[in-house]
C-alpha positions as CSV (number, residue, x, y, z in Angstrom):
1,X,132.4,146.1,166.1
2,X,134.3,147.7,163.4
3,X,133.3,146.8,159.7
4,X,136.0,148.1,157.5
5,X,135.7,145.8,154.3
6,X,132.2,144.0,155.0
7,X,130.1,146.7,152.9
8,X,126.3,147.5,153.2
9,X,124.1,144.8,155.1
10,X,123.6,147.8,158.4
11,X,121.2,145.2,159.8
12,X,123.9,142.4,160.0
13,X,126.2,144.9,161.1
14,X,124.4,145.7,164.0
15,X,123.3,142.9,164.8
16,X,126.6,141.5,164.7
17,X,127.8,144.6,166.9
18,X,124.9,144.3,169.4
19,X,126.3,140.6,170.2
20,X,129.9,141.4,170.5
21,X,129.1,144.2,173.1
22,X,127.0,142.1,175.1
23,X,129.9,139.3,174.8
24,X,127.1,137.0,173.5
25,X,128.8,136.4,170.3
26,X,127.7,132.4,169.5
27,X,129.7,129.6,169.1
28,X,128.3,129.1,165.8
29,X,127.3,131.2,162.8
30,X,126.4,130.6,159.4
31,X,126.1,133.8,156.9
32,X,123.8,132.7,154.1
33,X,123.7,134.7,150.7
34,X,124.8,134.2,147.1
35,X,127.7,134.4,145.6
36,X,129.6,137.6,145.5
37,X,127.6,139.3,148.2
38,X,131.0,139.4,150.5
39,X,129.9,136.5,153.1
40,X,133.7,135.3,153.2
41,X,134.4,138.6,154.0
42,X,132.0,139.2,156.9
43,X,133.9,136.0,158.1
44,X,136.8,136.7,157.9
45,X,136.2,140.5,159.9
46,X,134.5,138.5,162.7
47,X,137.3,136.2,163.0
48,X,139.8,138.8,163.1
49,X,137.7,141.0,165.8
50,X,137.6,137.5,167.7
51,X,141.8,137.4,167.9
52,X,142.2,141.5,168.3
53,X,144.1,142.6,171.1
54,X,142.8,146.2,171.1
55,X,140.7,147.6,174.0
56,X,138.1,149.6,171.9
57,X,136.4,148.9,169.1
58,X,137.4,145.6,167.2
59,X,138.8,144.9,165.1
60,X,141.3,147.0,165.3
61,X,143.5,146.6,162.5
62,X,146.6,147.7,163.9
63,X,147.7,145.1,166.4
64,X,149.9,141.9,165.8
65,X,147.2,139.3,165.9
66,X,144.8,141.6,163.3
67,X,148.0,142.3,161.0
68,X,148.4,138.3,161.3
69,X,144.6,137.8,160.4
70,X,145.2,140.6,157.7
71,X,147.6,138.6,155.8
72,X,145.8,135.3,156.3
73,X,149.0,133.5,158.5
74,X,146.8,134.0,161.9
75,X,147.6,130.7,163.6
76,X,144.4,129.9,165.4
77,X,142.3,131.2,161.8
78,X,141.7,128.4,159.7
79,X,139.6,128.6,156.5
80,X,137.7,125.9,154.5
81,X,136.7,126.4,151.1
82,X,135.0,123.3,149.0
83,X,134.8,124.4,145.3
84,X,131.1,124.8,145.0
85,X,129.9,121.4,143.6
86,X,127.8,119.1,145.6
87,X,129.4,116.4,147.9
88,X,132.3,118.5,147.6
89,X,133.1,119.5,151.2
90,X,134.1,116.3,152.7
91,X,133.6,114.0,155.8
92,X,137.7,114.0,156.7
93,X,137.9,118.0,156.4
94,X,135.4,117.9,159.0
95,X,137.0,115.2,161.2
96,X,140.2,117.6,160.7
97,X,138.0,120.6,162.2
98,X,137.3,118.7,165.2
99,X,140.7,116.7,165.6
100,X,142.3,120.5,165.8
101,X,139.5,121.7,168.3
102,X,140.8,119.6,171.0
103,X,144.2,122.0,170.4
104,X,143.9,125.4,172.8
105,X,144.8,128.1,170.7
106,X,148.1,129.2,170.0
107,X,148.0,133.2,170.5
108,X,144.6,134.1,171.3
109,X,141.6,133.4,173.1
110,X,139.7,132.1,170.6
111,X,140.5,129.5,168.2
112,X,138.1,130.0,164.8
113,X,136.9,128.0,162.0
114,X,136.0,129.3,158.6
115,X,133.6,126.7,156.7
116,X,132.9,128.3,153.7
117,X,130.4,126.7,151.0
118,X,129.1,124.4,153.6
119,X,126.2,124.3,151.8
120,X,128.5,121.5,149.8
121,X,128.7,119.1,152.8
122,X,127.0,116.1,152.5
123,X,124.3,114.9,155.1
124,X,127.5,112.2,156.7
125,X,129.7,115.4,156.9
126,X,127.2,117.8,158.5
127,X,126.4,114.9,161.2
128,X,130.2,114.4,161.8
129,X,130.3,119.0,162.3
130,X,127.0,118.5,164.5
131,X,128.7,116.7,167.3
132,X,131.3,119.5,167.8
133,X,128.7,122.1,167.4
134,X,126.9,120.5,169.9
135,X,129.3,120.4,172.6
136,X,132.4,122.7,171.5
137,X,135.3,123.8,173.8
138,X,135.2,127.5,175.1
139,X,137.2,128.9,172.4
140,X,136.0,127.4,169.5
141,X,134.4,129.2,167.0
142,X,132.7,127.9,163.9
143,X,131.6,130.4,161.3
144,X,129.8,128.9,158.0
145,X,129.0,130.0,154.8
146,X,126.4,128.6,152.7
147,X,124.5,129.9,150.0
148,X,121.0,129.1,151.4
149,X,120.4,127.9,154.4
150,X,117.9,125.2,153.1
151,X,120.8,122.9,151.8
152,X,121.7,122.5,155.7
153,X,120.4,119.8,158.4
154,X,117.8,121.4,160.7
155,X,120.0,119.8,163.5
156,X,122.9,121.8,162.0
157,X,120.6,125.0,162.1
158,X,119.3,124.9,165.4
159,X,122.3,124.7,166.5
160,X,123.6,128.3,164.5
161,X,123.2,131.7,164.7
162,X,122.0,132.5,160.8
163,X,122.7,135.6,159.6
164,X,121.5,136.8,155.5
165,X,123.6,139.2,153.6
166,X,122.3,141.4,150.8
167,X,123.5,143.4,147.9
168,X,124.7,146.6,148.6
169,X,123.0,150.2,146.8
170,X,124.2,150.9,143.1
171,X,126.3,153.8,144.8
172,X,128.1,152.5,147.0
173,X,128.7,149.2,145.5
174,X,130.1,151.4,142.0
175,X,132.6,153.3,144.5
176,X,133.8,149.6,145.7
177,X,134.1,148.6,142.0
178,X,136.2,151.4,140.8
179,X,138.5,151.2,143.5
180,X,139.3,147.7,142.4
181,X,139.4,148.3,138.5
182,X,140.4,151.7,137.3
183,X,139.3,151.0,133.9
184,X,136.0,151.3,135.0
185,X,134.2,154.5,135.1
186,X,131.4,155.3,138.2
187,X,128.8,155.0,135.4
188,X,129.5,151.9,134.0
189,X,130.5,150.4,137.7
190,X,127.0,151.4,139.1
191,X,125.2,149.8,135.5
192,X,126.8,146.5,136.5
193,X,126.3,146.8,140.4
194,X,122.3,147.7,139.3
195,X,121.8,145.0,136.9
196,X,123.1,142.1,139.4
197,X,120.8,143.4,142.3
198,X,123.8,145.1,144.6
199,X,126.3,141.7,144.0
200,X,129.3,143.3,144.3
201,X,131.3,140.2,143.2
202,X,129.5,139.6,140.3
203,X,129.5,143.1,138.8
204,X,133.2,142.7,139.0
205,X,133.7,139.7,137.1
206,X,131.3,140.4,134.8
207,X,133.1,143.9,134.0
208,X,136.3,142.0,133.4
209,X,137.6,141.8,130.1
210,X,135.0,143.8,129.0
211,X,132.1,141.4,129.2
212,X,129.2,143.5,130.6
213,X,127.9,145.1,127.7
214,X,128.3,142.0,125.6
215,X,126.0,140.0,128.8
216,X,124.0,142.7,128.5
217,X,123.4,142.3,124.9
218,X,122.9,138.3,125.8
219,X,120.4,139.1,128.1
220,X,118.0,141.1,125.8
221,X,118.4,138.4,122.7
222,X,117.3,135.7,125.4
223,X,114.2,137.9,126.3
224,X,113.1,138.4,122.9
225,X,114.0,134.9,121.5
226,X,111.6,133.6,124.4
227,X,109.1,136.2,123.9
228,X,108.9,135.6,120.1
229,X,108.6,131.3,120.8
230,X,111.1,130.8,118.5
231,X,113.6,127.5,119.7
232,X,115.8,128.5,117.3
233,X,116.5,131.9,117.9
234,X,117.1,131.4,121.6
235,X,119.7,128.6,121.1
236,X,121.4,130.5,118.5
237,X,121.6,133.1,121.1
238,X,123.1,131.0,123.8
239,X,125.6,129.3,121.2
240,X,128.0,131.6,122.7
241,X,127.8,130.8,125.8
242,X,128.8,126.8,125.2
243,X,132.4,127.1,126.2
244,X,132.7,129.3,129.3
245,X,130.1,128.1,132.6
246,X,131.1,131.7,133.7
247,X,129.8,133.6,131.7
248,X,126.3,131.4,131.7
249,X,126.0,131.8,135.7
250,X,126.5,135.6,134.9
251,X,123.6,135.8,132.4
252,X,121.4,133.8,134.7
253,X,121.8,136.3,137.4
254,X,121.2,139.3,134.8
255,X,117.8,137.1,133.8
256,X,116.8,136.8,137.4
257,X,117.1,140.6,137.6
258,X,115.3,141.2,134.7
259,X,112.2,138.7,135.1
260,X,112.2,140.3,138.6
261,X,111.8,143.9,137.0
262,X,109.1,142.9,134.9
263,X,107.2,140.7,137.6
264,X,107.7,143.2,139.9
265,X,107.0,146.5,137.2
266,X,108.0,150.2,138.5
267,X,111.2,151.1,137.7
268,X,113.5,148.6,135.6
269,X,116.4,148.1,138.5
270,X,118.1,145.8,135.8
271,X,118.1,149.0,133.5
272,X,116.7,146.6,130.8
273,X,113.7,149.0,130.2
274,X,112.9,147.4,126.9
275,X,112.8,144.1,127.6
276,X,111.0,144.1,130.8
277,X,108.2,145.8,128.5
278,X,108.4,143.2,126.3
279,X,108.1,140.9,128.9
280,X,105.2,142.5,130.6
281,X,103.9,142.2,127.1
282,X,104.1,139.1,126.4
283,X,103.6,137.2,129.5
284,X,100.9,137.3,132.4
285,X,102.4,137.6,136.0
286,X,101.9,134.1,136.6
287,X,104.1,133.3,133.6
288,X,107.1,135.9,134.7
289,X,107.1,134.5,138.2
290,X,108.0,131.2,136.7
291,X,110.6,132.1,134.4
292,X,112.3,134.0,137.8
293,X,112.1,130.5,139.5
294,X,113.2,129.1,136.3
295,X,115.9,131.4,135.8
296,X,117.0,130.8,139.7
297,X,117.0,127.3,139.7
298,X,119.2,127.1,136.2
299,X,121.7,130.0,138.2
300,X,122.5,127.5,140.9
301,X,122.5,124.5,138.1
302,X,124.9,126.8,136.4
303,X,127.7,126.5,139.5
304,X,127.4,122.9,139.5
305,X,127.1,121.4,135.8
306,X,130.3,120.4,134.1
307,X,128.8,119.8,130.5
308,X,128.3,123.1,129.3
309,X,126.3,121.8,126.2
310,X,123.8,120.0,127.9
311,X,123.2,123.0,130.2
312,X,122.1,125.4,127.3
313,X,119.8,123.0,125.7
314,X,118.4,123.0,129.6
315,X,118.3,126.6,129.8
316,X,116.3,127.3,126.8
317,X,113.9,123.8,127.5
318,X,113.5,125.3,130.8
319,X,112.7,128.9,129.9
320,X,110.6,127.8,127.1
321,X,108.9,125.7,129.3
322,X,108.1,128.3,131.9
323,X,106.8,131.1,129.5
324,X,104.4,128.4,127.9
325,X,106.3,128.0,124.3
């Protein structure tokens, strides 16, 4: 199988390959990895290999049905997005999904299903999607997205092919951001692409508008207003952060890289070189492997919590909490 915007990830790739040769492809596969790591986009090149007419290598990106998958008006593709809160992928989307699957497909030979953020489906919705999963026609084809697999039903997951993407090397992910904002030079691109652990996506946004070094700047005054113990200091330096839940998920991946280096020590992958000393200071290894669980759990309260204010006053509790202050 060809993999032409999917970047990185050479184990999915041929694992992903070694199925489609053997024409063993499954009816079901979730792709589990955080946000911006490019799972919508390993979706969306299976499902146009699935509908390509070539006789090599797929997809092939030159036939009708890819050029329809291409520009998203493929009619046996359909795509499912919930926005990312809990509960938020509903019960009568799925009943949709399986209303449709009694349909043949319209051009090709498979009919597929995009499900992305099915992590967001409740347990009622997940039943509902088991009993197709369990017994689907021929040419369905369900492909989820989830950011961990742990937010779906075992039933759901023995029932799946999972499959877990991963950032991408600081090179190559700094040539993918450059060719997608030219006011970004290699250097700065691979800076950003470093800090958030290969995420693609989120180097991207955070290089928007010019908002890396000022994250970056974030992330340091959290470090040493935790390190010092002082309250104050720490909540002074999230005061900015009160009015965009953005830009708070972006620092809370930049922490989780940086609590990482320092629990981890060797080179600073973050590039935070100073504070991950001052970390590996401050804190036994006991105390920087909670603040990384702290710091993850708080990123995925980040996606979800509406009232910004209440979040920062959880951030620093939390943080404070887990470094013993």
């Amino acid at each position: 199988m060809n993999f032409t915007y999917f970047k990185g990830n050479e184990n999915v790739k041929r694992r992903i390959s070694a199925l489609f040769a053997s024409s063993r492809l499954p009816h079901a596969i979730l792709i589990e990895g955080e946000n911006g790591l490019g799972k919508k986009t390993l979706a969306r090149e299976i499902a146009c290999a699935l509908v390509c007419r070539s006789g090599a290598d797929k997809p092939c990106y030159a036939c009708s049905q890819c050029v329809k998958a291409l520009k998203g008006v493929h009619p046996d593709i359909y795509e499912y997005c919930a926005p990312g809160s809990a509960n938020s992928f509903h019960i009568s989307t799925v009943r949709s999904v399986i209303k449709d699957c009694a349909v043949i497909p319209n051009e090709a030979d498979y009919k597929v299903y995009i499900l992305a953020n099915a992590h967001c489906m409740n347990n009622a919705a997940q039943n509902a999607l088991l009993k197709i999963l369990e017994e689907p026609p021929s040419y369905a084809v369900f492909i989820l997205t989830a950011q961990n697999r742990s937010a779906m039903l075992e039933t759901i997951l023995s029932r799946v092919v999972c499959v877990s993407v991963q950032g991408v090397s600081p090179e190559e992910g700094a040539q993918i951001v450059v060719s997608q904002n030219s006011d970004v030079s290699f250097e700065e691109a691979r800076s950003a692409v470093l800090t958030f652990g290969g995420n693609v996506g989120k180097a991207l946004e955070s290089l928007a508008g010019g908002k890396f070094e000022e994250m970056l700047a974030l992330a340091d005054g959290v470090c040493g207003g935790i390190a010092g113990g002082s309250e104050y200091e720490l909540l002074k330096t999230l005061s900015p952060l009160v009015s965009s839940r953005q830009d708070t998920a972006a620092l809370l991946a930049m922490l989780k890289t940086v609590f990482r280096d320092a629990l981890a020590g060797g080179e600073a992958l973050s590039g935070r070189v100073e504070s991950v000393k001052l970390l590996r200071r401050s804190f036994t290894r006991k105390k920087l492997l909670g603040l990384f669980e702290a710091s993850e759990a708080l990123y995925d309260m980040a996606l979800k919590n509406a009232n910004q204010q209440l979040l920062i006053t959880k951030i620093c509790c939390t943080l404070r909490e887990a470094a013993g202050r």
